[in-house]
C-alpha positions in Angstrom: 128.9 100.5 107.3 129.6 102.1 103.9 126.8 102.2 101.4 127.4 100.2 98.2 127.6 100.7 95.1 125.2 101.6 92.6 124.3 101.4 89.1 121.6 103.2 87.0 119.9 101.0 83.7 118.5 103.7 81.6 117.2 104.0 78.1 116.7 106.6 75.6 113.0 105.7 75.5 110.3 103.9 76.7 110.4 100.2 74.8 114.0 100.0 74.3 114.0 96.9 76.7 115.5 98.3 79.8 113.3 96.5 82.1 114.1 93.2 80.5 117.6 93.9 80.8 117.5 95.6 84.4 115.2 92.3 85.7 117.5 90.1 84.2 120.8 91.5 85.9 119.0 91.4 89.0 118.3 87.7 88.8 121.6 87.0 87.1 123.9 88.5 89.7 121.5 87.0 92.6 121.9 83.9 91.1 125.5 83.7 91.3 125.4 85.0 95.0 125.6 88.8 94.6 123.0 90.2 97.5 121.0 92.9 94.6 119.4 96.2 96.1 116.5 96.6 93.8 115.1 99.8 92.6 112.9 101.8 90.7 113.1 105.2 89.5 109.1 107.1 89.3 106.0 105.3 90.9 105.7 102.3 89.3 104.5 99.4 91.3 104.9 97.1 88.8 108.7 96.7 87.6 109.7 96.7 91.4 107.4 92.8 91.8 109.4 91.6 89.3 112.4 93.2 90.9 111.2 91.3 94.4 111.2 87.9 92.1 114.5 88.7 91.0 116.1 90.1 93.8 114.9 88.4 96.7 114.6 91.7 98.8 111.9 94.4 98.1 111.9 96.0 95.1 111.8 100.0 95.7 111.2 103.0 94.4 113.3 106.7 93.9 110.7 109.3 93.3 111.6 113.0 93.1 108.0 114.3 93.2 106.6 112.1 95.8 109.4 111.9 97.8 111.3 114.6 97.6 114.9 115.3 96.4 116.3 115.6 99.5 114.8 111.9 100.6 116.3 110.2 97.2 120.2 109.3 98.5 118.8 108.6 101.9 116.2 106.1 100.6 118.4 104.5 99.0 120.7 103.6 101.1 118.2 102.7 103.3 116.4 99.9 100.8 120.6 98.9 100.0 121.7 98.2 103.4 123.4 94.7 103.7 123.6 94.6 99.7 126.7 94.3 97.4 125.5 96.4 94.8 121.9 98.9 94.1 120.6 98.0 90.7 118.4 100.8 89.5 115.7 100.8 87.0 114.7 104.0 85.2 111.7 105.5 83.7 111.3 106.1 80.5 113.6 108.1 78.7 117.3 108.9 80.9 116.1 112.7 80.8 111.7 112.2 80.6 110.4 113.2 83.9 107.1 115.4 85.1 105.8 117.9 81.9 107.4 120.3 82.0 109.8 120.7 84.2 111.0 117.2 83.7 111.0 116.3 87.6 111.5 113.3 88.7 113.7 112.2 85.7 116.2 108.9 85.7 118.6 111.7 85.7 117.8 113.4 88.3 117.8 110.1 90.0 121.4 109.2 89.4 122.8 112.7 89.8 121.2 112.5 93.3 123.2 109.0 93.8 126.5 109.4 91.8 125.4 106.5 90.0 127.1 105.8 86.7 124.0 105.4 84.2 124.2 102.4 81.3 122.2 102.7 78.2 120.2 100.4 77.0 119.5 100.8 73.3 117.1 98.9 71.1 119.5 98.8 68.1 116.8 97.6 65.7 117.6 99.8 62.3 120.8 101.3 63.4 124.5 101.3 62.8 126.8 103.8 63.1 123.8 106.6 64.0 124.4 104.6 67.2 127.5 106.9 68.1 125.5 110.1 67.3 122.7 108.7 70.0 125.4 108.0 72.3 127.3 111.1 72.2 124.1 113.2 72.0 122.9 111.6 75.8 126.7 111.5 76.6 127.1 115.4 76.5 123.4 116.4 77.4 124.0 117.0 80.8 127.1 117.7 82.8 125.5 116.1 86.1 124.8 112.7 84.7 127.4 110.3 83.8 126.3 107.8 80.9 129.4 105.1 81.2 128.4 102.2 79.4 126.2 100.6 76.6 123.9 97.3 76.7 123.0 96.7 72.8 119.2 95.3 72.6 117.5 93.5 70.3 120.3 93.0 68.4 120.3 91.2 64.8 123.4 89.0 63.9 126.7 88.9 65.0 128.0 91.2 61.8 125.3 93.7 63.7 126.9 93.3 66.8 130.3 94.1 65.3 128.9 97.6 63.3 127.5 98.8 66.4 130.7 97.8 68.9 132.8 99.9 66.1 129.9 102.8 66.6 130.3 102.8 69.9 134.0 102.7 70.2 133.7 106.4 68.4 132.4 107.7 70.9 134.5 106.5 74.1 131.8 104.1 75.4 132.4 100.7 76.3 129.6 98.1 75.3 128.6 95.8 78.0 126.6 93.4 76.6 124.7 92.5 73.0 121.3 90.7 73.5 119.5 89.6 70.7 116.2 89.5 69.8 113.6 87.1 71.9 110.0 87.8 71.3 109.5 84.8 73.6 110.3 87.1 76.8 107.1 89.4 76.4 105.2 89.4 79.6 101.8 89.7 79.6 100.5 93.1 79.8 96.6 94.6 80.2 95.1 98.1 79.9 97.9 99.5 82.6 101.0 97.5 81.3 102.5 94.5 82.8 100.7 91.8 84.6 101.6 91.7 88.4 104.4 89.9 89.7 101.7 88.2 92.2 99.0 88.0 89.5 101.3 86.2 86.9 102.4 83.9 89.7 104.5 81.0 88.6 104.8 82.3 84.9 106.3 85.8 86.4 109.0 83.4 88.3 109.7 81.8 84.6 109.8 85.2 83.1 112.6 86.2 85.1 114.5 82.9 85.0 114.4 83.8 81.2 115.6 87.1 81.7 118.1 86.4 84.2 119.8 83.6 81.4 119.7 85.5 78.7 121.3 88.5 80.1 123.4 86.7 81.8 124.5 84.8 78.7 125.0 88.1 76.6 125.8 90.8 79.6 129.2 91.2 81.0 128.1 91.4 84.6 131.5 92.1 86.3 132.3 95.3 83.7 128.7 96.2 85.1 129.6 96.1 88.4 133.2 97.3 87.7 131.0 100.4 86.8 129.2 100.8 89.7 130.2 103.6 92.4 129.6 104.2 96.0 125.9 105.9 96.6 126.7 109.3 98.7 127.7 108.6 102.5 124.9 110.1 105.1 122.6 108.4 107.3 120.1 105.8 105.8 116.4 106.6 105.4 115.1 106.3 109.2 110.6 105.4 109.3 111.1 105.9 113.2 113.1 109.3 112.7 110.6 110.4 109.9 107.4 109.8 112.6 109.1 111.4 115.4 109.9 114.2 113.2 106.1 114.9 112.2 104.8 114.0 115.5 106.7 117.5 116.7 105.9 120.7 116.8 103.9 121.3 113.8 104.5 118.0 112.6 100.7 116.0 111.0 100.6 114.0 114.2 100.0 115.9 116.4 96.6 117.1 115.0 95.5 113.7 113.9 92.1 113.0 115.2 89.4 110.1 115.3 85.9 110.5 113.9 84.5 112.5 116.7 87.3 115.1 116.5 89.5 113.7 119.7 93.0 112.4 118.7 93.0 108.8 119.7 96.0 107.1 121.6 98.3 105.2 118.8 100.0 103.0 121.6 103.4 102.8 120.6 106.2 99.9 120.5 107.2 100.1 124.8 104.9 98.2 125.6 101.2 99.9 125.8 98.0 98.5 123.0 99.3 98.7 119.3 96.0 99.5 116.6 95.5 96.9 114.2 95.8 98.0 110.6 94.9 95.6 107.9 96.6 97.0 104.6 95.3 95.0 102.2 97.4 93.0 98.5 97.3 90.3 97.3 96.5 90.0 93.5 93.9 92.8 93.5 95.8 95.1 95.7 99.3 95.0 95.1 100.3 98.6 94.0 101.9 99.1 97.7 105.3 101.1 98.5 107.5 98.8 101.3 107.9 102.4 103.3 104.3 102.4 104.3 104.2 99.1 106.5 107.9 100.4 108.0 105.8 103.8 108.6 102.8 102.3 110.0 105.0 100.4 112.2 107.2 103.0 113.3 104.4 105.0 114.3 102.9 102.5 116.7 100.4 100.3 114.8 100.3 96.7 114.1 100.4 96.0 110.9 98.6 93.0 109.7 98.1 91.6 105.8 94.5 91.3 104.5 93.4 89.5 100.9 90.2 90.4 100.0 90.1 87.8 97.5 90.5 85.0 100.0 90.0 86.4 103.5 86.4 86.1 104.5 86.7 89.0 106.9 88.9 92.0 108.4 91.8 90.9 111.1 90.6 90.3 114.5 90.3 93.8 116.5 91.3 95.8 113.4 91.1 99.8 113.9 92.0 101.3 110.6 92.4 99.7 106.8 94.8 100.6 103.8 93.4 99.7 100.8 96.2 100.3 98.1 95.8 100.2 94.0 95.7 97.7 92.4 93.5 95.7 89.4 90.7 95.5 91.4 88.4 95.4 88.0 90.8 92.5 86.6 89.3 90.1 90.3 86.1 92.1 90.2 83.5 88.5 90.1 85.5 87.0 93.3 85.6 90.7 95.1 81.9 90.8 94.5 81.5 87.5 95.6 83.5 87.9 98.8 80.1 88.9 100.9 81.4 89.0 104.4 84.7 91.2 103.9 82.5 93.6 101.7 80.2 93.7 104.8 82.9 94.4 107.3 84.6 96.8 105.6 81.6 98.9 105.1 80.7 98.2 109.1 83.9 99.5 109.5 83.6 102.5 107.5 80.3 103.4 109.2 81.9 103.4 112.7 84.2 106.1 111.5 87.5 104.3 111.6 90.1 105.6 109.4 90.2 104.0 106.1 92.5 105.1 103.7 91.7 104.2 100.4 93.8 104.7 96.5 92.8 104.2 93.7 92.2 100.4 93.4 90.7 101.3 96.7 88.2 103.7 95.6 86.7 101.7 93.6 86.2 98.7 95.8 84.5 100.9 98.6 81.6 102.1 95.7 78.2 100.9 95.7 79.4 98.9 92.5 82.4 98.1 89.7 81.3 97.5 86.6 77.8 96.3 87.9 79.0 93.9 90.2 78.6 95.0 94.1 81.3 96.3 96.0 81.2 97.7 99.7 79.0 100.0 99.2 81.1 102.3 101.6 80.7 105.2 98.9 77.3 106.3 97.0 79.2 106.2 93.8 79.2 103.4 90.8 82.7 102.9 89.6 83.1 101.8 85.8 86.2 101.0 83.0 86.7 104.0 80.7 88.6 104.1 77.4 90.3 106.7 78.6 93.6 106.8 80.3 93.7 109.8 82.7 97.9 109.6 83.8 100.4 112.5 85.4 101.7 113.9 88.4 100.0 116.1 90.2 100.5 119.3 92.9 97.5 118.7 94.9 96.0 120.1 97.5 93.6 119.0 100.7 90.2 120.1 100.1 88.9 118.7 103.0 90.5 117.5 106.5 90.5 113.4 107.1 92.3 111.3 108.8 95.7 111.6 106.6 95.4 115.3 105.4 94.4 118.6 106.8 92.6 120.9 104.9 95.0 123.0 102.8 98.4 120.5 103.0 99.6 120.1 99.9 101.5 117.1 98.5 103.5 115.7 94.9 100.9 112.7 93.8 100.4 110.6 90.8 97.1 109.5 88.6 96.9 106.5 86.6 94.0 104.7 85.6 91.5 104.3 83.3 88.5 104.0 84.7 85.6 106.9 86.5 83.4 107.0 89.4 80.5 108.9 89.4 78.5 111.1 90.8 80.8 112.4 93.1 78.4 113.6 95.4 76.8 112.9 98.6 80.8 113.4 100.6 83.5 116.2 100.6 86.2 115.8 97.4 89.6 115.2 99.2 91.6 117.0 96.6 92.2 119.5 94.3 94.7 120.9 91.7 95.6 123.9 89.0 93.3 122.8 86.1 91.7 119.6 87.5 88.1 119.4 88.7 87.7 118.4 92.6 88.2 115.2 93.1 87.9 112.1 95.6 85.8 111.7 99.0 86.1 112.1 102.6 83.5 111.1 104.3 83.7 110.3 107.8 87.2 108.4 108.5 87.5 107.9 104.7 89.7 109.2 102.6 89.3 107.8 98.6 91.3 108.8 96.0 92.5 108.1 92.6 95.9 110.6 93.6 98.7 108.3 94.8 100.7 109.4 97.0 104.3 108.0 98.1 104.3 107.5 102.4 107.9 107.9 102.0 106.9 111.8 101.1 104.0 112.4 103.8 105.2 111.1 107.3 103.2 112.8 108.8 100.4 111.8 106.8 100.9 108.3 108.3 101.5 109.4 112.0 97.6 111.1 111.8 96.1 107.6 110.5 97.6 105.9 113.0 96.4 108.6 115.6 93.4 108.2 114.3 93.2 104.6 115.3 91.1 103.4 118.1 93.1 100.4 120.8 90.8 97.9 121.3 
């Protein structure tokens, strides 16, 4: 089957609307029975819930750094098989990627897909400068093709009709003219938007509103007349991917359990399957939909955990994911959540591998914010005023379950809070002009880097070699 088509919803900057607008084509076209690839460009965990709302398929991301350039077309066409059309998000501004190379870039992203890219511009104080903003991204680069115009946050009708002429100047056809609505803010918090799952009904409303309004002021069939093929090739393959690091001198092969012995994974003919819980719900939801096919592929069961409602780990559980998340936003019914806290940290203590980010790391210290936490790590975790963001070339300080000592990996910090002391375990990693950072300790591995398992097979294929079959 041939891929389909894809579009790319850029911006010039951060706040010029583009999620709003990139949501609400999701929803619109969904809603009038177009089957929507979702998609979103950098490691935002975010945007792609409310794409999942949209959509009604996982919302995915396209990462350069942490997946590599050579994985982007592939990935894609993996998360757009059976769709009419990939609708992808970018980050920030079309050409703002990794300092200061500019990796990782929404055009990077659609050079890699031969995806035509719209603009969406927040036209608040323009008129005709429009057409020098639109020629100036037009011509930039040779490799990205800018093909269209969504007006934002438009002002009157006579507005409308300056910047239409403005546009016209320059070649480009405007798609669409939305006009101001305040009323469409989603709530946001020290990291940006609410969570699709913590927002809940509200986050379904949000993109009903986004979804009429753009469809109300977006041509979608000049969108999708703009859309092209993605690249032909084979399709992102999780089974492939594992059986390529479990050979020679692939991560899997060296994976090994607490004592040092690689432990049997089972695998899907037949034999025992470990159990891994990877945990979400509201707390935990900053999850990539590649790790469960990865976990899978490589011969685990996966199974879903809520540590703000489940009273303890699955039954016969071997190895736990704790993801990001807002952890610190739930922190009074985490704390309250006795028996989980308990088995995790039994868990923990038997040397299972526990693989923990961000979110994570702070729900296996001792406390968060004064209230008690697992206890797994000898470490208080606390909210800081300061935001510590950026990608990051890291490298394995110590070996663990996911990473032997010395591999080296893309990752990505964001967060604003601190854990201290880091002492008492080995820091997991390390990188040009950062202090060491993180814990292994035992089967753990805690971390504030994020890393996409999309980019680090083999990464997965030792966890789940790690696992004990009960």
């Amino acid at each position: 089957m041939s891929p389909p088509p894809a579009v790319v919803i850029a911006a010039p900057s951060s706040g010029s609307g583009k999620t709003t607008v990139s949501t609400g084509l999701m929803a619109a076209l969904a809603r009038r029975g177009t089957r929507v690839a979702p998609f979103k460009v950098g490691p935002d965990y975010i945007d792609p819930g409310y794409h999942t709302l949209a959509a009604g398929r996982p919302g995915r991301n396209l990462d350069v750094v942490l997946q590599g350039p050579e994985r982007i077309a592939p990935l894609a066409r993996h998360g757009a098989g059976g769709a009419d059309v990939a609708v992808v998000e970018g980050v920030m501004g079309l050409f703002d990627g990794r300092i200061p190379d500019g990796a990782g870039s929404t055009a990077q992203v659609a050079a890699a897909l031969g995806a035509p890219v719209v603009l969406v511009v927040d036209v608040r104080g323009q008129s005709r400068s429009l057409a020098a903003l639109l020629h100036g991204f037009r011509s930039f680069e040779d490799t990205v093709g800018v093909a269209g115009v969504i007006l934002n946050r438009v002002g009157s009708e006579r507005h409308a009709e300056v910047l239409r002429a403005a546009a016209d100047e320059v070649g480009l056809p405007v798609l669409g003219a939305v006009p101001r609505r305040a009323e469409l803010a989603v709530p946001s918090r020290h990291l940006g938007l609410i969570t699709a799952a913590e927002h809940g009904v509200a986050a379904t409303a949000a993109v009903d509103a986004m979804a009429e309004l753009v469809a109300a002021h977006v041509d979608l069939d000049a969108v999708l007349a703009l859309a092209r093929p993605l690249p032909d090739g084979p399709a992102w393959d999780p089974a492939a991917e594992i059986a390529a690091a479990a050979g020679p001198g692939g991560g899997a092969t060296g994976g090994a359990g607490p004592g040092g012995a690689a432990a049997s994974s089972g695998g899907p003919g037949g034999a025992a399957r470990p159990v891994v819980a990877l945990a979400g719900g509201p707390a935990f939801g900053f999850g990539y939909a590649e790790h469960a096919e990865l976990l899978r592929a490589a011969g685990a069961e996966v199974v879903a955990l809520d540590p703000l409602r489940d009273p303890g780990l699955p039954e016969r559980t071997a190895a736990l994911v704790l993801p990001g998340g807002f952890p610190e936003e739930h922190v009074g019914a985490l704390g309250e959540n006795a028996p989980l806290r308990a088995a995790v940290a039994r868990l923990a203590a038997s040397g299972a591998p526990v693989h923990a980010e961000c979110g994570g790391l702070l729900y296996l210290c001792r406390d968060l914010d004064g209230t008690p936490m697992c206890g797994v790590l000898d470490a208080a975790a606390a909210m800081s005023p300061r935001l510590t963001l950026g990608y990051r070339e890291a490298v394995a300080v110590s070996g663990s379950p996911l990473f032997p000592a010395g591999s080296r990996t893309g990752a990505h910090e964001f967060h604003r809070c601190a854990v201290n002391p880091r002492a008492g375990a080995a820091p997991a990693w390390a990188w040009r002009g950062g202090e060491p950072e993180g814990f292994v300790q035992d089967g753990v591995h805690a971390s504030f880097l994020h890393t996409h398992p999309a980019g680090v097979p083999d990464a997965v294929a030792r966890f789940v070699a790690a696992a004990p079959v009960a």
